[in-house]
C-alpha positions as CSV (number, residue, x, y, z in Angstrom):
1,X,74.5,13.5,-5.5
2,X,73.5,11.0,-2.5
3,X,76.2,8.8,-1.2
4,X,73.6,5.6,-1.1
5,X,76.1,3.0,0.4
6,X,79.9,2.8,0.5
7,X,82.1,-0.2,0.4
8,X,86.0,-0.9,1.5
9,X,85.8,-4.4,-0.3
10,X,89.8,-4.9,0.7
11,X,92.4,-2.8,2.3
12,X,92.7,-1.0,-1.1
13,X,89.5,-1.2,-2.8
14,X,87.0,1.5,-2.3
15,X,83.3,1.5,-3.8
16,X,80.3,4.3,-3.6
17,X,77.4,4.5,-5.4
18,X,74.8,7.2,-5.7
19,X,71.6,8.4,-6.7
20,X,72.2,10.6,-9.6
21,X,70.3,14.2,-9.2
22,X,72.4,16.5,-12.1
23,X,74.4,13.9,-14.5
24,X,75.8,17.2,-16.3
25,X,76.7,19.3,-12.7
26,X,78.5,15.7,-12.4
27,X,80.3,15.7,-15.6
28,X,81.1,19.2,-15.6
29,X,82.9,19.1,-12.5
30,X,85.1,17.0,-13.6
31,X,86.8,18.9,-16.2
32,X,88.9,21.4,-14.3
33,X,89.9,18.1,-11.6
34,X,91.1,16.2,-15.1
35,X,93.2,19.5,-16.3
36,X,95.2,20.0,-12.8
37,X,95.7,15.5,-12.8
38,X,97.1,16.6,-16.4
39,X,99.5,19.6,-15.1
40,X,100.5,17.5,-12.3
41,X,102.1,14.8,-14.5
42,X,99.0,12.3,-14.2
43,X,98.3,12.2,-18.5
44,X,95.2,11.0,-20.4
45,X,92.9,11.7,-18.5
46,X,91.2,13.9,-21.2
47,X,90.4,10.3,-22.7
48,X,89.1,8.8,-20.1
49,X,86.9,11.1,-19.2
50,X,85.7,11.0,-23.0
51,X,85.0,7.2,-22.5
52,X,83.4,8.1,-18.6
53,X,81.1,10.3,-20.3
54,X,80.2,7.5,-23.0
55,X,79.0,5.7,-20.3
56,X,76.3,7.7,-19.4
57,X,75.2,8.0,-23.5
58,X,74.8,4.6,-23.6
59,X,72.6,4.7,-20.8
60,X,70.5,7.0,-22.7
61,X,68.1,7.9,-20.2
62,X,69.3,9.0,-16.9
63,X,66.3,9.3,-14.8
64,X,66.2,10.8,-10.7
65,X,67.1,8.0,-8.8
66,X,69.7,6.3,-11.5
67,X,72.3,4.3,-9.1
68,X,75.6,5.0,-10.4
69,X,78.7,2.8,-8.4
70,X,82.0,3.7,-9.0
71,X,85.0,1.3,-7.5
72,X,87.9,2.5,-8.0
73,X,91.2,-0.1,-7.3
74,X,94.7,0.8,-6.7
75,X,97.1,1.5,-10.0
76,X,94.1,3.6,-11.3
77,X,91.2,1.6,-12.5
78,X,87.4,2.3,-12.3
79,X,84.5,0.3,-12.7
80,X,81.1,1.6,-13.8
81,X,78.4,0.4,-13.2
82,X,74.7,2.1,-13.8
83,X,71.8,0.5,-12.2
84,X,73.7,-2.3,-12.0
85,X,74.9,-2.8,-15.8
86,X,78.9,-2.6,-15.7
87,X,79.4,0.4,-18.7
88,X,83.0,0.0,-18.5
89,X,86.2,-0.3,-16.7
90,X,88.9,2.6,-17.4
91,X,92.6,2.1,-16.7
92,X,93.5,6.1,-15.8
93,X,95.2,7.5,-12.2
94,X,94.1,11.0,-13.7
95,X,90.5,10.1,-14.0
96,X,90.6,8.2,-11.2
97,X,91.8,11.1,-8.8
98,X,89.7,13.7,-10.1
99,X,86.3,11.3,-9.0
100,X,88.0,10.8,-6.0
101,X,88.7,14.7,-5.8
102,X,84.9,15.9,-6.9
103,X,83.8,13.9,-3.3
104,X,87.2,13.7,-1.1
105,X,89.1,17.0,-2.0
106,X,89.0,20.2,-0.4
107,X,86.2,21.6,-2.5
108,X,83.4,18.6,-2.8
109,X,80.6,19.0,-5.4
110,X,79.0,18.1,-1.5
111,X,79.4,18.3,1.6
112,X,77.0,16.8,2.5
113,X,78.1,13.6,0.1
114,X,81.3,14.3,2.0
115,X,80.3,13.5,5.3
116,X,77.6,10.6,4.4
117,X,81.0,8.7,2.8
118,X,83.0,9.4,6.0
119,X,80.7,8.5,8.1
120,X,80.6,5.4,5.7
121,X,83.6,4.7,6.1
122,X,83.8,5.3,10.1
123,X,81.5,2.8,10.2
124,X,83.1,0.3,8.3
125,X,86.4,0.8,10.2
126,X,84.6,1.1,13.3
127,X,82.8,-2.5,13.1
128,X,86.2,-4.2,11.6
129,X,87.3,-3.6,15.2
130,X,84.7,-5.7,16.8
């Protein structure tokens, strides 16, 4: 995954999007994030991940280079939107946290996705000053 832009729309809403290199690394490493959201009280997220995933069938086709934005709202809901066709909007914290997790937690599908969204967001905070 490349961090292509990133977007604090408000105080609480957060959007990425990125070029899509593996969609099933992606997907995959999401599972074990959903399971602790589960064990940590944060439930259905084994659902939403089913209808996350549905997103990506319906695309069919998932070339190099797909744009995939997630924004993801407070209470738990995420927007999807695939070279810029919304797929859906899911209503889960669990699901929610474990995208947030895959790029934010302590062990990041990327680093270097990592550091292109903080720096992202440095920038952001950094010209709201001026």
């Amino acid at each position: 995954l490349q961090s292509n832009s990133t977007k604090l729309t408000s105080p609480n809403n957060f959007s990425c999007s990125f070029h899509l290199c593996r969609i099933l690394f992606f997907l995959r490493a999401l599972i074990p994030r959903v399971r602790k959201a589960a064990k940590d009280g944060m439930p259905g997220g084994k659902e939403a991940l089913r209808t996350f995933n549905k997103c990506f069938l319906a695309k069919n086709q998932m070339p190099m280079g797909t744009i995939i934005e997630f924004t993801i709202q407070p209470g738990g809901t995420m927007q999807v939107v695939i070279d810029g066709t919304e797929y859906a909007v899911i209503e889960n914290p669990a699901l929610c946290w474990s995208v947030l997790d895959m790029f934010f937690g302590p062990k990041p599908v990327s680093w270097d996705t990592k550091a292109s969204v903080a720096n992202g967001f440095s920038e952001i905070l950094a010209s709201a000053r001026q």
